[in-house]
N, C-alpha and C positions, 0 to 999 in steps of 0.2 A: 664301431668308430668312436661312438663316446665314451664305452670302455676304453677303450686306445687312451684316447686323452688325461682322462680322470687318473690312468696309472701313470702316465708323462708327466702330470702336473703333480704329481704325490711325490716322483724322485725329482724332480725339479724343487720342490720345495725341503724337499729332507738333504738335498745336497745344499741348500740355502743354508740350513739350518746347521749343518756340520761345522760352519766355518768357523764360531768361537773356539769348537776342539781344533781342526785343522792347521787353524793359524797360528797355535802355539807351537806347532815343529818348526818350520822353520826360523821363527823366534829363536827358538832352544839352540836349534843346530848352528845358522849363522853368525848368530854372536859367539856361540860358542868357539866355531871353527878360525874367527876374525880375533875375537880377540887374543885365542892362542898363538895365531899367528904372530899379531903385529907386536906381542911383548914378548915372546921366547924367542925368536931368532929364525924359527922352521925354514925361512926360506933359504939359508944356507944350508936345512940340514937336506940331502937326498934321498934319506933312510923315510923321510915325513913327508917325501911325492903322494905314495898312495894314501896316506890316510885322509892328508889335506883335498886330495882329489875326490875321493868317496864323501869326503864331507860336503866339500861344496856341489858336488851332486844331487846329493841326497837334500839340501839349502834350498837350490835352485828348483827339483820337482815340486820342491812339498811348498814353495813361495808360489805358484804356476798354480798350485791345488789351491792355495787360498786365495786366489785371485778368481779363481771360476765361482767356487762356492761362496764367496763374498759378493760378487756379482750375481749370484743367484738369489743370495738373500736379502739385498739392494731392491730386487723385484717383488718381494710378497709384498711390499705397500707399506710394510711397519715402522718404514725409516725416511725421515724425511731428505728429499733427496740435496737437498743444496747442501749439509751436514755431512749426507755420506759423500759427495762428490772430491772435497781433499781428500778425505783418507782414504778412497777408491785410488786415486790418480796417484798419491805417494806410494799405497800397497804397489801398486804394477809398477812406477820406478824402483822399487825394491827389489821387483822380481828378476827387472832387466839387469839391474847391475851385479843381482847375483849369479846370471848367467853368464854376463860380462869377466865373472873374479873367473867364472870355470873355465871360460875359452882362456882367457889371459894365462892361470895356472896352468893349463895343459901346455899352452905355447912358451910358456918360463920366460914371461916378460917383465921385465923389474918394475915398474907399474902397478903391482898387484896391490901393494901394502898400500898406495892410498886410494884404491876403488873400496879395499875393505872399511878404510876410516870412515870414507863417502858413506860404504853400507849401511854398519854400525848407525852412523847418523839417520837413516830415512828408515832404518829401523824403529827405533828411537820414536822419530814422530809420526809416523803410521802408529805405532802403538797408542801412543796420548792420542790423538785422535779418534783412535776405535774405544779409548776408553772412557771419550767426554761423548760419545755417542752414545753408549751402551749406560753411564751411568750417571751423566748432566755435565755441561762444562767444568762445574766445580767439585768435581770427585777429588783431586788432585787438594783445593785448598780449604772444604768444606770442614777436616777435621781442626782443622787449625781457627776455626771462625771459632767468637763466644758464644755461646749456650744461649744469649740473648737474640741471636739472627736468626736462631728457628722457633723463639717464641713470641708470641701477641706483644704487638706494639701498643702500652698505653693509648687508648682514646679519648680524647679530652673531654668530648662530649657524644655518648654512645648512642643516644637518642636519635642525634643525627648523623649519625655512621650510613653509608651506602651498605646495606648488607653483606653485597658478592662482596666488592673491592674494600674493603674496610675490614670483614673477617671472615667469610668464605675461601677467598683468593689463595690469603697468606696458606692456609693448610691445606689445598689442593699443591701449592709452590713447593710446599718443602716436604710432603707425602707422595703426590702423586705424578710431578711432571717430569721425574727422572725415567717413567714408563708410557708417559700420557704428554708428554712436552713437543715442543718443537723438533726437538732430535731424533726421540722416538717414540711411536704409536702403537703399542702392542694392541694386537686385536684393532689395528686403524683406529683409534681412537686418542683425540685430542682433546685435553681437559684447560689446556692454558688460556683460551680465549671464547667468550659466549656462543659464535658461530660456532665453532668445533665443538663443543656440548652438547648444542639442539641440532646439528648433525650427526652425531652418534657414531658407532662404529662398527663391527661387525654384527655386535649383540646388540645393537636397536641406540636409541638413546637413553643415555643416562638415567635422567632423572625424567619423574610422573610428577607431573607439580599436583599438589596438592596430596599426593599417595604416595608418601614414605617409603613405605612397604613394600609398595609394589617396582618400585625404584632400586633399577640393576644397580647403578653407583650405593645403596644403603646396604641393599643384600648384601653384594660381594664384599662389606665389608665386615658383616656380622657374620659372615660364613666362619668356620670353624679354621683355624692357621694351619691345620695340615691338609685343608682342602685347595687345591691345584688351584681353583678359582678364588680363593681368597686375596682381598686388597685391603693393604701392599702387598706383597710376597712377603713369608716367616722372615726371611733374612735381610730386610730392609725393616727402619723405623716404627712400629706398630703407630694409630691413632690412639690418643687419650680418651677417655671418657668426654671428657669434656671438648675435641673435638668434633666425637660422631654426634653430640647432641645438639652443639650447632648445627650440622650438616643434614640431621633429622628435622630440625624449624627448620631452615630454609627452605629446603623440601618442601616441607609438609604445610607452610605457610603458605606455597608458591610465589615467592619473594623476589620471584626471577634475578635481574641484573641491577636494575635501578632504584630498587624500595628502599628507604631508609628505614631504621630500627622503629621510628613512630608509627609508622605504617601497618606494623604488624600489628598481633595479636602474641603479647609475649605473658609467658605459661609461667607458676610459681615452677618450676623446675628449670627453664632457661632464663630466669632474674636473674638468679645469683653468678651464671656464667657472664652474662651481660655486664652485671659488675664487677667483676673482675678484670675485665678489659679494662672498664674506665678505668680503675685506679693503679690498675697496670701491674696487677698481682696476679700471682694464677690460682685457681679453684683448684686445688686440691681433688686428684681421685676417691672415691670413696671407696673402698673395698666391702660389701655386705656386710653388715656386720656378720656373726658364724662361720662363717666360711673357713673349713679346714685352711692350717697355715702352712702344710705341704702340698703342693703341686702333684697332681697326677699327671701321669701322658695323653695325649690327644687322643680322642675318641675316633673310631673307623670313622671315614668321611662317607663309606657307603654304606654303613649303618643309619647315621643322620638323614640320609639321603634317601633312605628306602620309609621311615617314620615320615621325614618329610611329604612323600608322596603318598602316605597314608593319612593324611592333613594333621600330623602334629606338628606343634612348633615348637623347635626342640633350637636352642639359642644360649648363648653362655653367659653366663649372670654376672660376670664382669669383663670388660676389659684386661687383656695379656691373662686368662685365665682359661683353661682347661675344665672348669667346672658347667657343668650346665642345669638345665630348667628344659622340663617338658610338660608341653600343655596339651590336652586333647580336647581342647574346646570346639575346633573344627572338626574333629576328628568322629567318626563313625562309632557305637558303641562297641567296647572295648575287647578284642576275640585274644587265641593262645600266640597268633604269630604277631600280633603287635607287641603282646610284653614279652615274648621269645626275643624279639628285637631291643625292646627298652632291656632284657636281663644283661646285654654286652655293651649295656654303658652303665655297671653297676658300679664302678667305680668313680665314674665325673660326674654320675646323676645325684643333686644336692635339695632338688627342685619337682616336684612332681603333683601337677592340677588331673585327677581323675573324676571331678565330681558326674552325676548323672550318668554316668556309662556304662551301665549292668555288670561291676566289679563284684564279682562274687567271691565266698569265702574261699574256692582254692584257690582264685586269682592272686589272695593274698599271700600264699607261700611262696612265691616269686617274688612279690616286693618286701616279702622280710629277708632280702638277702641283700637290698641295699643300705648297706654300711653307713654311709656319707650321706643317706639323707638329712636334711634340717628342715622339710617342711613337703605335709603331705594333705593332700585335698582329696575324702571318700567322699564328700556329701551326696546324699541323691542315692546312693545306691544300695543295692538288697543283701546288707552284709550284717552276720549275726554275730554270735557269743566266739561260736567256732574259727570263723576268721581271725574276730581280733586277738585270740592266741599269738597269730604270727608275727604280730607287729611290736610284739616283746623284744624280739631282738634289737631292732631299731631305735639302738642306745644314744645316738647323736640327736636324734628327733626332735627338735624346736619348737612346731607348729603342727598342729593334726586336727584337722575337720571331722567331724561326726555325724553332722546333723541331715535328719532324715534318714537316716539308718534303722537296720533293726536289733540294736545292739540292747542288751536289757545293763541296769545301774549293778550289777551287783557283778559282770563280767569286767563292769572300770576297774575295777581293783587289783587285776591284772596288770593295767597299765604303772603301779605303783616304783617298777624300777625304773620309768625311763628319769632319770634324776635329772637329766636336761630341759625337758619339756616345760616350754615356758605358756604355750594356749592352748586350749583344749577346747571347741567349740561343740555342744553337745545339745543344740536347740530342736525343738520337735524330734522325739524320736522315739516315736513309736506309743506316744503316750505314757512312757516309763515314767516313774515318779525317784527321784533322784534323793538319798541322803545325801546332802550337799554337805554337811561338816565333819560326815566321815569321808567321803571322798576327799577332802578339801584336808586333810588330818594325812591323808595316803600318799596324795599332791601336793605338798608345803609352798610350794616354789610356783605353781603352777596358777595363772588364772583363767579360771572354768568359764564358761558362758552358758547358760541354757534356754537363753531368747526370753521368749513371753514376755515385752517390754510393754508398759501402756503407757499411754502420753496422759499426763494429769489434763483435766479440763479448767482452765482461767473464767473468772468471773467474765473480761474482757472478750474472750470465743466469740462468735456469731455462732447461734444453730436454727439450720434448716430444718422446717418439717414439711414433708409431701404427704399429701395424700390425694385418696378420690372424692369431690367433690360431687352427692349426689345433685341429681335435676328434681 
């Protein structure tokens, strides 16, 4: 029996779901068939009975087919219903009056020409209707608005700005409420007002106050743009940088609905977005510096996803960018099907934290096939002369960790092509005694690090001395 159901409610829902395709045939067909009509003359001709009669046939099934499947998709919950209720009630007079044109055409009653003008018209606004549903009232006059009505309103005084309503809101409004609005709830979820937030939607609620991270509204939106779960969808507005990092404080501050900007605790990295508000300038994105200036294609979303579930965190180093960063700081020491997995993002991988993870030296012929590196973290791990061979290729290379390795001074010299390499961290390793100004002669460009720092001791210091105090 519950099987029974589970398959009723699957084609119940997939005939829901048909209706955006379905509903464009008879679009297509009746205005087609209408408009031919009422400007070439057809109803004197007798030769254009059958055509005009198959046509509005074929009008009439396929307006009947979108009125079930609209109705069906009316039901999954995703729409809210006072919004769908015109454009339900005009769809089904469209339906009728196109049954209407077909009884009338069959009977050849002169009448015909103005139920099609009628048609045409509730055509018409069933369409607008379905189209301020599906993509906000202002789909229609959105693109004609200035460039200033979807960006931050100067704040005169930011300090006392309400958090949500002051600069939360406005990027949920022009990002997220053409999916998350009053009209429509995809996944039942409403972002436009504080109740429908902390009621959440299929996937739980939103936001984890105080845990970023763990916050479905953050994820979904650092997810990767060819992943099906990512927010917005690829073909809607992306956020700015400087959007998500608002939306990461407020989070992560727990700043609910009524906090003003004093309240918080704000970080040298959201000042300067802060001010920007006030003076009603925008912060500029910053793009990495390094970062290839050609664009790769999106990385598998089920490659991510499978790393993912091996606890790396694998996330894209910028904003509208294809590039990423994988870290395996949560991750398990490091075996052949994890970097089997990291070699098929050899091309967007730019970013790569390995330290501590028993990287050994063939581990490293795999990573000398990433091209597009610009920064790589070995430290911690049991890697010799033989390994760092492979990491010659890695001609874009920017940044590489050493330390705690077992690499000996006289295998650096290897590293002498990578002509980009700007740090080269080489502290504790192994007790190796380093010529620094031959190295440094090989690496012109590069600055070396080898630790061993001591702090000078100040006349001013306090020093403790313990001891045992015999009796």
């Amino acid at each position: 029996m519950l099987k029974s159901f589970v398959t009723l409610n699957s084609i119940t829902e997939l005939g829901g779901r048909l209706h955006p395709v379905v509903v464009h045939l008879p679009i297509g067909i009746l205005l087609l068939v209408c408009l031919y009509y009422i400007f070439t003359g057809a109803e004197k001709r007798q030769s254009q009975y059958s055509f005009i009669s198959i046509a509005l046939l074929a009008g009439m099934l396929t307006a009947l087919a979108a009125c079930i499947s609209g109705f069906l998709l009316s039901r999954s919950g995703d729409y809210d219903q006072v919004s769908v209720g015109p454009h339900q009630w005009v769809g089904i007079t469209t339906a009728v009056i196109a049954i209407a044109c077909y009884i009338v055409h069959r009977l050849q009653v002169r009448f015909l020409k103005a139920l099609m003008i009628l048609l045409v018209l509730c055509i018409t606004v069933a369409g607008h209707l379905g189209g301020s549903i599906t993509h906000g009232a202002d789909y229609l006059s959105a693109p004609m608005q200035s460039a200033d009505s979807v960006e931050f309103k100067p704040i005169a005084r930011v300090q006392e700005a309400i958090v949500y309503n002051d600069i939360i809101k406005p990027i949920l409004s022009t990002k997220c409420y053409s999916c998350h609005g009053s009209s429509k709830q995809k996944g039942k979820l409403r972002l436009d007002e504080p109740d429908y937030i902390l009621k959440g939607g299929k996937g739980g609620v939103p936001v984890d106050w105080n845990h970023a991270e763990k916050s479905i509204l953050i994820d979904r939106i650092l997810l990767p743009q060819s992943d099906e779960d990512h927010m917005p969808p690829k073909e809607k507005p992306q956020l700015t940088r400087q959007e998500i990092d608002l939306l990461h404080w407020w989070v992560n501050s727990g700043a609910g609905f009524n906090k003003k900007v004093s309240q918080l605790n704000v970080s040298e990295k959201i000042r300067p977005v802060l001010t920007a508000l006030q003076t009603g300038g925008e912060k500029k994105e910053e793009r990495p510096v390094g970062l290839p200036d050609k664009e790769v294609a999106a990385a598998s979303s089920k490659i991510i996803s499978a790393l993912r579930e091996k606890g790396v965190v694998v996330i894209p180093v910028a904003t509208n960018s294809n590039y990423l960063s994988a870290n395996f700081v949560g991750a398990d020491p490091v075996t052949t099907e994890e970097l089997k997995l990291l070699e098929q993002l050899k091309d967007q991988l730019v970013w790569l934290k390995l330290g501590n993870k028993n990287v050994r030296d063939q581990d490293l012929k795999i990573i000398g096939i990433f091209q597009n590196l610009r920064r790589l973290h070995l430290e911690g791990n049991p890697i010799t002369d033989a390994g760092l061979l492979f990491l010659k290729t890695l001609q874009q290379l920017q940044y590489l960790n050493l330390g705690r390795t077992r690499i000996s001074s006289e295998s650096l010299m290897q590293l002498s092509g990578l002509k980009r390499l700007e740090r080269l961290y080489l502290y504790d390793i192994a007790g190796a005694k380093f010529d620094l100004s031959s190295l440094k002669k090989q690496l012109p460009g590069t600055l070396i690090d080898t630790g061993g720092y001591k702090v000078p001791i100040l006349k001013s210091d306090t020093t403790v001395y313990e001891g045992i105090v015999e009796q």
